[in-house]
C-alpha positions in Angstrom: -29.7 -89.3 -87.2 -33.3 -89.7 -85.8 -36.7 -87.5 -87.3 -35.5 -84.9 -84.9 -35.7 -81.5 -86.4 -33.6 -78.1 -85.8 -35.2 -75.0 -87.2 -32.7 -72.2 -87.6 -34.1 -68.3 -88.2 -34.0 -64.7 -86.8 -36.7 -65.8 -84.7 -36.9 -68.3 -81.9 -40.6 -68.1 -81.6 -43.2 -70.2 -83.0 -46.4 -69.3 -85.1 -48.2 -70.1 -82.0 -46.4 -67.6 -79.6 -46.4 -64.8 -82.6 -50.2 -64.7 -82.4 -50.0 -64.8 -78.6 -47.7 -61.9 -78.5 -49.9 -60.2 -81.3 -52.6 -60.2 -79.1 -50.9 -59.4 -76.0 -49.5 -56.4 -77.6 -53.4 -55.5 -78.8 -55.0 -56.0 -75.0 -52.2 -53.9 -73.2 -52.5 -50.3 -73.2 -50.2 -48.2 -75.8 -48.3 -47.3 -72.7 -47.2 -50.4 -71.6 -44.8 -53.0 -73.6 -44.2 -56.5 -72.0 -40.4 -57.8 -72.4 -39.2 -61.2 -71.8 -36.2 -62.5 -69.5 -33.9 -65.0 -71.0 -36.2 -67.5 -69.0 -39.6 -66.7 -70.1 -40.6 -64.5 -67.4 -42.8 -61.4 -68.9 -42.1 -57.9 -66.9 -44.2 -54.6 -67.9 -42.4 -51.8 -68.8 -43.4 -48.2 -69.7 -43.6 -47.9 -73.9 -40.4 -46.3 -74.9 -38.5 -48.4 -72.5 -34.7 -49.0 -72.6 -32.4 -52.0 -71.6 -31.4 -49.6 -68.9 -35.6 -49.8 -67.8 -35.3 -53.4 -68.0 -32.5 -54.4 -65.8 -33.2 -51.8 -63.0 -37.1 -53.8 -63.0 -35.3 -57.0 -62.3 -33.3 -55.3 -59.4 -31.4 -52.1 -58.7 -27.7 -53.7 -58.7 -28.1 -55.1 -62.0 -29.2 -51.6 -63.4 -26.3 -50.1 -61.7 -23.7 -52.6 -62.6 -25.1 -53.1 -66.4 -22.5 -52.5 -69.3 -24.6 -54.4 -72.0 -27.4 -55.7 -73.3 -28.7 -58.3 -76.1 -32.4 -58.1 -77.2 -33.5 -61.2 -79.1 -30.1 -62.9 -79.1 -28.3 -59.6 -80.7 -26.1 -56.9 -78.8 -27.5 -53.4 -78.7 -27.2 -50.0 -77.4 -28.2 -48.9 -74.0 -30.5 -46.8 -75.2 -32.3 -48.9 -77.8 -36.0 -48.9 -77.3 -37.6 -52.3 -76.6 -40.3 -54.2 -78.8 -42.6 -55.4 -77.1 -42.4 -59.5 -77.2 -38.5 -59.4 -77.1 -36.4 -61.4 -75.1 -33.9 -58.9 -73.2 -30.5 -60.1 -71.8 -28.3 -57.9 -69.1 -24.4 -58.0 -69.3 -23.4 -56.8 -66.0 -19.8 -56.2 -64.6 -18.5 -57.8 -61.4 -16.7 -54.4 -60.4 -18.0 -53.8 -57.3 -17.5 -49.7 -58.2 -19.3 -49.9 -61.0 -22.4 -47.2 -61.2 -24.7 -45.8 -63.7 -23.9 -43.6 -66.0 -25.5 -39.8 -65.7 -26.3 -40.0 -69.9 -28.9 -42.6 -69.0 -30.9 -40.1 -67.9 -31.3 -39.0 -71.1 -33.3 -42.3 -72.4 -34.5 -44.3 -69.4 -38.2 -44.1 -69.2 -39.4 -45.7 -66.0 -39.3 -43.6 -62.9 -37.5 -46.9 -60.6 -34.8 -46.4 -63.0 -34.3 -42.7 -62.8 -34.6 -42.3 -59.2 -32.3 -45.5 -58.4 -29.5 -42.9 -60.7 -30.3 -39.8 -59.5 -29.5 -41.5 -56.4 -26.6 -42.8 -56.8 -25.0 -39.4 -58.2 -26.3 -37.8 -55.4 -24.6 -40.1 -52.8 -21.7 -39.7 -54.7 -21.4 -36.3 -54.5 -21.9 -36.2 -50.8 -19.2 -38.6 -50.2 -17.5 -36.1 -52.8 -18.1 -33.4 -50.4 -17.2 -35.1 -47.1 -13.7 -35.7 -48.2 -13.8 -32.3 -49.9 -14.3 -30.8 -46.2 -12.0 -33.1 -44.1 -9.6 -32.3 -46.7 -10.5 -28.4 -46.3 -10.0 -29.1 -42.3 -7.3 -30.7 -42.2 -5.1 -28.3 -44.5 -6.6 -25.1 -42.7 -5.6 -26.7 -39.5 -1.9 -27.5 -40.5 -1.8 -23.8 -41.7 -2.7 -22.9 -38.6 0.0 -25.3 -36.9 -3.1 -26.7 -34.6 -2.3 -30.1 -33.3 -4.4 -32.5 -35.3 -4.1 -35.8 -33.5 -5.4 -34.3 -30.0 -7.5 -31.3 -31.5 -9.3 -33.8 -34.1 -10.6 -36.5 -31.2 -13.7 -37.8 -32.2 -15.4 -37.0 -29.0 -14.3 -33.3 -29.8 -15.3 -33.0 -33.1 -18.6 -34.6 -32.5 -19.4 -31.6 -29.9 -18.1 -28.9 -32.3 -20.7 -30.6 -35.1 -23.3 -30.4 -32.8 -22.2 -26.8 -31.6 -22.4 -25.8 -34.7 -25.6 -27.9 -35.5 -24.4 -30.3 -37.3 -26.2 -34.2 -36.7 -22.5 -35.5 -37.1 -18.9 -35.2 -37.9 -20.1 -36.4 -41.8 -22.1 -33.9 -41.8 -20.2 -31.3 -40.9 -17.7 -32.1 -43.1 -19.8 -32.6 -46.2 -21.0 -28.8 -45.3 -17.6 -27.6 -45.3 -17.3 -29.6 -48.8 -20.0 -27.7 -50.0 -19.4 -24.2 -48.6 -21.7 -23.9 -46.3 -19.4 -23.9 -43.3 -16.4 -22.3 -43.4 -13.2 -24.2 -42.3 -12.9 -21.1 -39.4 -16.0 -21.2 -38.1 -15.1 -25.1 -37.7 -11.4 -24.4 -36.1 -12.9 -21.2 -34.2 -15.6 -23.3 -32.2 -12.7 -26.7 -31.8 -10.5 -24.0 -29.9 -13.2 -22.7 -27.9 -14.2 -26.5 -27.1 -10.7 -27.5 -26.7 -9.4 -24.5 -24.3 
């Protein structure tokens, strides 16, 4: 079979890259840690870091779209806080409406990684809102038996948003979504445009 030799263990690292880790670890300040990718590349992360810190550093769609994460070949929690000198290893899902989960704020550490989620629950609850307040419209107006289709023009409703200083028909929606237009004051100024 040949002198070649296979060395099995927990650890893939030699003597050699031990002592150069060691002494990484003593020249960085306690507040940093230095992780590994699966292909050798070292990234600086805040001490107290989490594979949630980790995947957001290599780029935001991987921290958003992360279900998993091995460190040093083994699967871990989310929230398990990185050694420095470990080799970290994202499982992400191909969902494309995947997101972060609002508990990760509990345990990420680096600020990238907890304003890329506060983000992306923010957006959501706009969008939340929008379709709260088209859905709000829409009903009021069929209660009122308004005609929807020629009432609801976009060239209409963009003038009653901007009548009622609004930069858009989003907009205004998302405010009646989050009550801060009322669905009368919307259908009071559409029939003043529309008469």
């Amino acid at each position: 079979m040949g002198s070649g030799m296979c060395i099995r263990g927990s650890s893939n690292a030699s003597p050699e890259s031990d002592k150069f880790y060691e002494s990484l670890a003593e020249t960085l300040d306690t507040d940093e840690i230095v992780v590994l990718t699966p292909d050798g590349e070292a990234i600086a992360r805040p001490a107290g870091s989490t594979p949630v810190d980790f995947a957001y550093a290599i780029h935001s769609e991987v921290g958003a779209r992360t279900v998993g994460a091995k460190v040093n070949g083994r699967l871990v929690p989310l929230h398990t806080v990185l050694p420095t000198g470990s080799t970290v290893e994202i499982t992400t899902t191909k969902n494309e409406d995947a997101g972060p989960s609002e508990d990760w704020l509990k345990f990420v550490r680096s600020s990238r990684a907890r304003t890329k989620i506060r983000q992306h629950f923010a957006k959501e609850r706009r969008l939340e809102a929008l379709d709260r307040g088209r859905e709000a419209l829409t009903k009021s107006m069929r209660n009122n038996e308004l005609p929807l289709q020629k009432m609801m023009s976009p060239e209409l409703m963009t003038q009653v948003a901007q009548t009622l200083h609004k930069n858009d028909v989003a907009t205004m929606y998302r405010a009646i979504g989050e009550n801060e237009l009322t669905t009368k004051q919307v259908i009071d100024t559409l029939i003043d445009l529309y008469n």
